[in-house]
KOLDREN-443407 format. One record per residue (C-alpha): residue number from 1; x, y, z. Coordinates in steps of 0.2 Angstrom, whole numbers. Layout:
BEGIN
+------+-------+-------+-------+
| loro |    xx |    yy |    zz |
+------+-------+-------+-------+
|  NUM |     X |     Y |     Z |
...
+------+-------+-------+-------+
***
This chain:
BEGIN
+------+-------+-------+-------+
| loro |    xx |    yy |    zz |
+------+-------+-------+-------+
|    1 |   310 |  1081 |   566 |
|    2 |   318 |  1076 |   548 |
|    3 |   335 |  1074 |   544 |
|    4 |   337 |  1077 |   526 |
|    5 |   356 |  1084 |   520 |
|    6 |   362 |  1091 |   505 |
|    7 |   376 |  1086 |   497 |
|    8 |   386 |  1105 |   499 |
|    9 |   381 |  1100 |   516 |
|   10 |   390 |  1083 |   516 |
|   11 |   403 |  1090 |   506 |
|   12 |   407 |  1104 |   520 |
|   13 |   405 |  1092 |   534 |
|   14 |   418 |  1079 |   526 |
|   15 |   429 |  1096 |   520 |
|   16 |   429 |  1103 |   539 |
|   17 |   435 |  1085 |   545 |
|   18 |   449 |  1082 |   534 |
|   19 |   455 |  1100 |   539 |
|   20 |   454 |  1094 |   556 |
|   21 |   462 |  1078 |   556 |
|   22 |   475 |  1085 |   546 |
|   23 |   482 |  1099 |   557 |
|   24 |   492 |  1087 |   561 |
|   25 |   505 |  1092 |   548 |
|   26 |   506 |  1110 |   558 |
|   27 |   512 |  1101 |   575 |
|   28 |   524 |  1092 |   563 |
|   29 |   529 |  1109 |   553 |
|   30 |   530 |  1118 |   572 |
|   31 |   544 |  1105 |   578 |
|   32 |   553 |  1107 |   562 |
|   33 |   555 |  1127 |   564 |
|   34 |   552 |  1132 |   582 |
|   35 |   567 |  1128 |   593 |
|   36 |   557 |  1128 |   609 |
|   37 |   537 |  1124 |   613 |
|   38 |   529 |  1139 |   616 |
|   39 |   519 |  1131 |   631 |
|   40 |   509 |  1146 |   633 |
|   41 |   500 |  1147 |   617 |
|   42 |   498 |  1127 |   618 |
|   43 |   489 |  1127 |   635 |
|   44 |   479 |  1144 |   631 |
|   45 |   475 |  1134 |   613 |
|   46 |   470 |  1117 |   621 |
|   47 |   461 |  1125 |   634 |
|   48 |   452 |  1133 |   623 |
|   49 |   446 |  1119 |   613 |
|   50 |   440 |  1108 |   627 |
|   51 |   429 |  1124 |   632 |
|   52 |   425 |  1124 |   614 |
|   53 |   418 |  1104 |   615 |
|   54 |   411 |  1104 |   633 |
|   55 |   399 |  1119 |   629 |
|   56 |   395 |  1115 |   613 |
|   57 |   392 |  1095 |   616 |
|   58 |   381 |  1097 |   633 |
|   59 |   372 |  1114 |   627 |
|   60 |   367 |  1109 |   608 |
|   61 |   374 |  1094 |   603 |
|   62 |   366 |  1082 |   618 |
|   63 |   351 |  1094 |   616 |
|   64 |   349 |  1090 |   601 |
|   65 |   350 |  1070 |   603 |
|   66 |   336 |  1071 |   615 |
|   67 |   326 |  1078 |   604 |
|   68 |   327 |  1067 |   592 |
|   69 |   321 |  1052 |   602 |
|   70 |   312 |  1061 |   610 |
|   71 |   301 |  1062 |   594 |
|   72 |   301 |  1042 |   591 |
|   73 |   302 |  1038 |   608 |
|   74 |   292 |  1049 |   620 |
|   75 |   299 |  1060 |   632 |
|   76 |   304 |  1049 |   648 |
|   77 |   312 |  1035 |   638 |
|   78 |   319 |  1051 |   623 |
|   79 |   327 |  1054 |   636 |
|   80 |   335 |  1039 |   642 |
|   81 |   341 |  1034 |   630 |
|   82 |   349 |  1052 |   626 |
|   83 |   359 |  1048 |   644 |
|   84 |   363 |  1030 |   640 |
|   85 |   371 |  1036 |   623 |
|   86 |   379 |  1047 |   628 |
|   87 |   390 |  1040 |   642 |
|   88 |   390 |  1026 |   628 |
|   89 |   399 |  1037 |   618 |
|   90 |   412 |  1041 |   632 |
|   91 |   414 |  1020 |   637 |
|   92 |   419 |  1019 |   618 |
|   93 |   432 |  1031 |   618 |
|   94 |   437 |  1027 |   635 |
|   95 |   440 |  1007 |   631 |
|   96 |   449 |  1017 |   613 |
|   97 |   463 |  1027 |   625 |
|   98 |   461 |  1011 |   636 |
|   99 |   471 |   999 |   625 |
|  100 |   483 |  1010 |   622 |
|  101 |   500 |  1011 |   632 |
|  102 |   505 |  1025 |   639 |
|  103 |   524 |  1025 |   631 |
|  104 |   513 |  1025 |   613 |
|  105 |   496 |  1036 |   619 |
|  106 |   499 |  1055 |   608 |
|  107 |   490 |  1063 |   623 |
|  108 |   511 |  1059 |   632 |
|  109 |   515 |  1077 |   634 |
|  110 |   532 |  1077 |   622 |
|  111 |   541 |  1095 |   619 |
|  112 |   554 |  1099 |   605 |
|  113 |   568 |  1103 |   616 |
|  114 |   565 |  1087 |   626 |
|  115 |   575 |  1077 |   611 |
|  116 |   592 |  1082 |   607 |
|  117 |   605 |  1075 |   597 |
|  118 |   613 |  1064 |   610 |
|  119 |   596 |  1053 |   606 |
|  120 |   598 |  1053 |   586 |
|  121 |   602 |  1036 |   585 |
|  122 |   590 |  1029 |   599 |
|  123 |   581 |  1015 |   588 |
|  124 |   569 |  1017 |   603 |
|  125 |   563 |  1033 |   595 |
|  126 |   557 |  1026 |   579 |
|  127 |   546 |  1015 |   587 |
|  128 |   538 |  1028 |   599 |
|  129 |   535 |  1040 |   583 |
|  130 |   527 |  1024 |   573 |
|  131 |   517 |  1016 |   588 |
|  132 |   511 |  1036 |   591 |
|  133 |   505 |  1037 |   573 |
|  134 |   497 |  1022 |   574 |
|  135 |   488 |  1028 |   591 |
|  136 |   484 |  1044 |   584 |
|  137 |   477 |  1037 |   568 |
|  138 |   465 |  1025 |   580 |
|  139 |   461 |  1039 |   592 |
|  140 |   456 |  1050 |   576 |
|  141 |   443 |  1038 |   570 |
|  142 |   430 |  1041 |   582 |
|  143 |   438 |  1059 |   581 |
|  144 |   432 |  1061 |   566 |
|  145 |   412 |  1054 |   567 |
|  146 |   411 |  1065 |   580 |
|  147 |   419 |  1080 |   569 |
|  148 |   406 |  1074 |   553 |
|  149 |   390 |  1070 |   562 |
|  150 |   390 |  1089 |   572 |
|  151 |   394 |  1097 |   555 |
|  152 |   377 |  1087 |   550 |
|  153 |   370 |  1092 |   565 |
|  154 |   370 |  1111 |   563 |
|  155 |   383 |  1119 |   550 |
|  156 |   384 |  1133 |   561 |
|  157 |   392 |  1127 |   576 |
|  158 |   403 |  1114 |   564 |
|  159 |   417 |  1127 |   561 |
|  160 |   421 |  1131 |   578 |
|  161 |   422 |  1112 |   583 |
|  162 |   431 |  1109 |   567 |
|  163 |   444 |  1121 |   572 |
|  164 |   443 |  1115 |   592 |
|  165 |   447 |  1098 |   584 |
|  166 |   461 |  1105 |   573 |
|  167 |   471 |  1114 |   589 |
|  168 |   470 |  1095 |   599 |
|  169 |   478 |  1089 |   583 |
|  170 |   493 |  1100 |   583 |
|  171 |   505 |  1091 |   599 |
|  172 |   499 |  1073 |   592 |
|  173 |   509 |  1080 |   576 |
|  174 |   522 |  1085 |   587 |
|  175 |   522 |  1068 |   595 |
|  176 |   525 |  1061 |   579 |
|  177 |   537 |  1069 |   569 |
|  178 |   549 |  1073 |   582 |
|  179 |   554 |  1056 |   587 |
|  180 |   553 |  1049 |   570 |
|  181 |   563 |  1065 |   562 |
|  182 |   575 |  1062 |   575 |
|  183 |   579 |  1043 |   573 |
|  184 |   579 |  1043 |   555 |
|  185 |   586 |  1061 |   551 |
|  186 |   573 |  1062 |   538 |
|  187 |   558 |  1078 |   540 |
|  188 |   552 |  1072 |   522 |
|  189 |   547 |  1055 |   531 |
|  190 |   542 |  1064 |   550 |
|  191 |   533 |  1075 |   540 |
|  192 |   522 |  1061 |   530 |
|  193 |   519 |  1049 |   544 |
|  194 |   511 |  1065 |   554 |
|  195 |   499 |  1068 |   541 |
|  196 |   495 |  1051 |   537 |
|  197 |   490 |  1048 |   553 |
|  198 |   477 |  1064 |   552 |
|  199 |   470 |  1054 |   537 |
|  200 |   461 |  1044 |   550 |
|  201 |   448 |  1058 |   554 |
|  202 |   440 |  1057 |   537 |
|  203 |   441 |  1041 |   535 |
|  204 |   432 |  1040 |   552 |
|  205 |   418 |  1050 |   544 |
|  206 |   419 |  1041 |   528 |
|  207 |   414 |  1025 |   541 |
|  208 |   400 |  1037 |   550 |
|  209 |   392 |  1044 |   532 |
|  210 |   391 |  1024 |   526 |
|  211 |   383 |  1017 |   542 |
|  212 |   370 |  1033 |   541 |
|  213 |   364 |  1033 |   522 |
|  214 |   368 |  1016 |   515 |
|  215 |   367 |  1003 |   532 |
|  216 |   357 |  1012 |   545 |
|  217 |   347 |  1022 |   534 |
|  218 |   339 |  1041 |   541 |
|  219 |   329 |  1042 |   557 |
|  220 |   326 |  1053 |   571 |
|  221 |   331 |  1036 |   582 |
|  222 |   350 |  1034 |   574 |
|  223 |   352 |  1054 |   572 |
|  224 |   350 |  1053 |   591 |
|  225 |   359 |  1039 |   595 |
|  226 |   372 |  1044 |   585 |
|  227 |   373 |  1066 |   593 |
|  228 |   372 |  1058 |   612 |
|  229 |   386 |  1047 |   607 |
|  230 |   396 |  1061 |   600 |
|  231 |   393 |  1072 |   616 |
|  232 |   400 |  1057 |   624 |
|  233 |   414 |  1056 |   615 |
|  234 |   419 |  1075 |   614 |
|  235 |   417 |  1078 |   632 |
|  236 |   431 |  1062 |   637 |
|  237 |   442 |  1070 |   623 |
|  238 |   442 |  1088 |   633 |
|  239 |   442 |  1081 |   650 |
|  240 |   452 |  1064 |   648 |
|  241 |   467 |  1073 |   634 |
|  242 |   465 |  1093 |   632 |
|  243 |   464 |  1098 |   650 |
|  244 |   478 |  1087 |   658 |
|  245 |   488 |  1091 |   645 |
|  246 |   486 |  1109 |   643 |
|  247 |   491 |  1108 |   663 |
|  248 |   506 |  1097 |   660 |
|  249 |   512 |  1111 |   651 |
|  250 |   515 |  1118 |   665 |
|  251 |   502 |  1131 |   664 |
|  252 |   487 |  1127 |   674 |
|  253 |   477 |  1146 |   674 |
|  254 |   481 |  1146 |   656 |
|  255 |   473 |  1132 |   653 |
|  256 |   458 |  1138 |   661 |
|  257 |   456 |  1154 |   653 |
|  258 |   457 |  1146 |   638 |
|  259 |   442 |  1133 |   642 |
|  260 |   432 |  1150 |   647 |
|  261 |   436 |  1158 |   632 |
|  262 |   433 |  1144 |   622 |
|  263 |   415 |  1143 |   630 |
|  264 |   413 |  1161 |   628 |
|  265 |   416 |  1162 |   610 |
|  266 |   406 |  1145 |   609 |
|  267 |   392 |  1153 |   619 |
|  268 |   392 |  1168 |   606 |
|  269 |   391 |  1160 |   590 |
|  270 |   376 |  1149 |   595 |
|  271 |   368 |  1164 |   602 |
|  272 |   369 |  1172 |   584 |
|  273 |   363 |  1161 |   576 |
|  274 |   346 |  1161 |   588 |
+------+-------+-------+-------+
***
């Protein structure tokens, strides 16, 4: 198996992250314009993208990985060390989510109507919509690998986890820009903290193309470390952040329906592409 890319194919995979990461300047547009959280469409939506990253990081993705080392390596230890990067991948993000304290951690379920204008001058608020950014940005950065390295993997399946990607990112914008906007008064300044913080996801693949081409170099071995880490990392995102908080919103079947669909549609579009 050879892993050589073409730059259009770089350029898509670093053009599909930066739309994901910054999605989240439509949670922050959402909390400016819409009076109430439709939390429906949210838990149908994040449902919908953890069905999106479980089918698509243990069907092709992990797939994938193995057989990659599976080519240097040989077929028992291949696939070893598939497994062992890939709860790898899931112990990174976990320690990731681990450090960061609930108050600040954007996977908080926060709604618009939840902050009115009693709280307006709660100097709390700043720093829970700053500490959020800062969360968001750190939570984005293996985000964002994991967003590049699949659209390297295969280009066809790097749209619907760019867009999977994109829906998780919407409530962190939310998270954001509603606190800030309401300690400071200021959307202008909401609005830009929000989308600052999404500039973590392509910088996050900026990091993963610069440890592939110019440090690690190209190899079956590092490709497959590299997918099997990915998987890892996608499948605590859906479990660990999308599905409780698609139920928090109060909407448990939703958010089941929306993981279905989410597999369905994922399970087609590989299938025509066979």
């Amino acid at each position: 198996m050879e892993f050589e890319y073409s730059t259009t194919t770089v350029l898509i995979a670093f053009g599909l992250t930066l739309f994901a990461g910054l999605s989240t300047g439509i949670g922050s547009a959402i909390a400016f314009f819409a009076k109430r959280t439709n939390t429906k469409f949210l838990s149908l939506s994040l449902g919908f993208s953890a069905g999106v990253m479980i089918y698509v990081s243990l069907v092709e993705i992990f797939q994938k990985a193995k057989d990659a080392l599976i080519t240097d390596h040989g077929e028992v230890a291949g696939t070893w060390y598939t497994v062992i990067s890939f709860f790898c991948g899931i112990l990174f993000i976990a320690v990731i989510d681990k450090l960061i304290p609930s108050f600040e951690n954007p996977h908080e379920v926060k709604k618009i109507e939840d902050i009115d204008e009693a709280n307006i001058k709660n100097k709390k608020l700043m720093r829970m919509g700053i500490f959020s950014a800062l969360a968001i940005a750190i939570h984005n950065f293996p985000e964002g690998l994991a967003t590049f390295a699949a659209a390297l993997a295969d280009p066809t399946i790097a749209i619907p986890i760019a867009v999977a990607i994109a829906i998780h990112n919407v409530p962190e914008g939310i998270a954001v820009s509603v606190p800030i906007y309401y300690a400071t008064g200021s959307k202008k300044k909401a609005f830009l903290l929000s989308f600052l913080s999404g500039l973590a996801e392509p910088i996050g693949a900026l990091i993963g193309f610069i440890l592939i081409y110019s440090v690690l170099g190209l190899s079956n071995t590092i490709f497959g470390v590299l997918f099997g880490g990915v998987a890892g990392i996608m499948v605590f995102i859906s479990l660990d952040e999308l599905l409780p908080t698609a139920e928090e919103y109060g909407e448990h079947h939703n958010a089941i329906y929306g993981l279905i669909a989410g597999m369905a549609v994922m399970a087609v579009s590989l299938l025509l592409f066979l």
